[in-house]
C-alpha positions as CSV (number, residue, x, y, z in Angstrom):
1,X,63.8,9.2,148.8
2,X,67.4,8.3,147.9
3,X,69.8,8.3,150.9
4,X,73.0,9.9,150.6
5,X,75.0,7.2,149.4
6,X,72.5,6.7,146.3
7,X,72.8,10.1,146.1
8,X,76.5,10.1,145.4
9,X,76.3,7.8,143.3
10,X,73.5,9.3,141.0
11,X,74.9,12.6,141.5
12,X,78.7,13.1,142.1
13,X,80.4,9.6,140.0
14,X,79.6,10.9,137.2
15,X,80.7,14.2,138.0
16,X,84.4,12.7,139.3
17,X,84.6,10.5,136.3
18,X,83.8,13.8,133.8
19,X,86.5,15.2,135.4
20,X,88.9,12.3,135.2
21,X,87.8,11.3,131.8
22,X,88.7,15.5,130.5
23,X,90.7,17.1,132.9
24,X,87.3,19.6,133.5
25,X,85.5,20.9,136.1
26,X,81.4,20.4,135.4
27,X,78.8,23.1,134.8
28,X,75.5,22.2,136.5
29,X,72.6,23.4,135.8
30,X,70.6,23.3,139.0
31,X,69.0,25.9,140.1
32,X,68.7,27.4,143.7
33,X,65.0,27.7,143.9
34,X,63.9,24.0,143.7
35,X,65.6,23.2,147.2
36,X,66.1,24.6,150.9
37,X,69.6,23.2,150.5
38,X,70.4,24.4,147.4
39,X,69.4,27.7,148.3
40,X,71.8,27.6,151.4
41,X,74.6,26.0,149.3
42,X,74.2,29.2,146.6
43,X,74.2,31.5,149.7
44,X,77.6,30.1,151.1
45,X,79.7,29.6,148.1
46,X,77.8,31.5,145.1
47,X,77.3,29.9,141.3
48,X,81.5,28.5,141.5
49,X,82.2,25.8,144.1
50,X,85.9,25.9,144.9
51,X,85.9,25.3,148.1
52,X,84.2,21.7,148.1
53,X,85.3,18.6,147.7
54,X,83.9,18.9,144.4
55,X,85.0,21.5,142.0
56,X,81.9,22.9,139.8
57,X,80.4,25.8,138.5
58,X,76.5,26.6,138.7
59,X,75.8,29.4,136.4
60,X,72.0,29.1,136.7
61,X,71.6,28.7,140.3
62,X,70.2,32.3,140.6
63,X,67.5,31.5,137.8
64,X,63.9,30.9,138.0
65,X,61.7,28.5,136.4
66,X,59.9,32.0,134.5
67,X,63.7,32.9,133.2
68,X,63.7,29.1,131.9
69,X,60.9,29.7,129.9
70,X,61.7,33.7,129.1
71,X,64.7,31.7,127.5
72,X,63.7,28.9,125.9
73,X,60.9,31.7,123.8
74,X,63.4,33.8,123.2
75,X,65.8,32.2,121.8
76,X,63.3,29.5,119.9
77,X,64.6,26.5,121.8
78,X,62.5,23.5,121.5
């Protein structure tokens, strides 16, 4: 289980240096399904974070792992 200072650094460096490296914000692609507290984090401040320390947008937080897939096959991605 990574702690929450591994976490930060696995997860949210990379994010700050993105954003120091461009000037952007990141889009994540994390959906709100595959955790408890992503699923809480979705239901308090939706698919763009603004009002975090961290800046992001999560435009497929409200997708599934079938609308993945539905994707993926419809569009021929491999």
């Amino acid at each position: 289980m990574i702690d929450t200072i591994g976490s930060g650094i696995i997860k949210k460096k990379p994010f700050e240096k993105f954003h120091k490296q461009t000037g952007l914000y990141p889009v994540i692609g994390t959906m709100a399904g595959e955790s408890r507290l992503r699923l809480q984090k979705w239901m308090k401040y939706g698919c763009n974070s603004f009002e975090t320390n961290l800046i992001a947008s999560y435009p497929l937080s409200i997708w599934t792992e079938t609308d993945v897939w539905a994707y993926i096959r419809k569009f021929n991605l491999s």
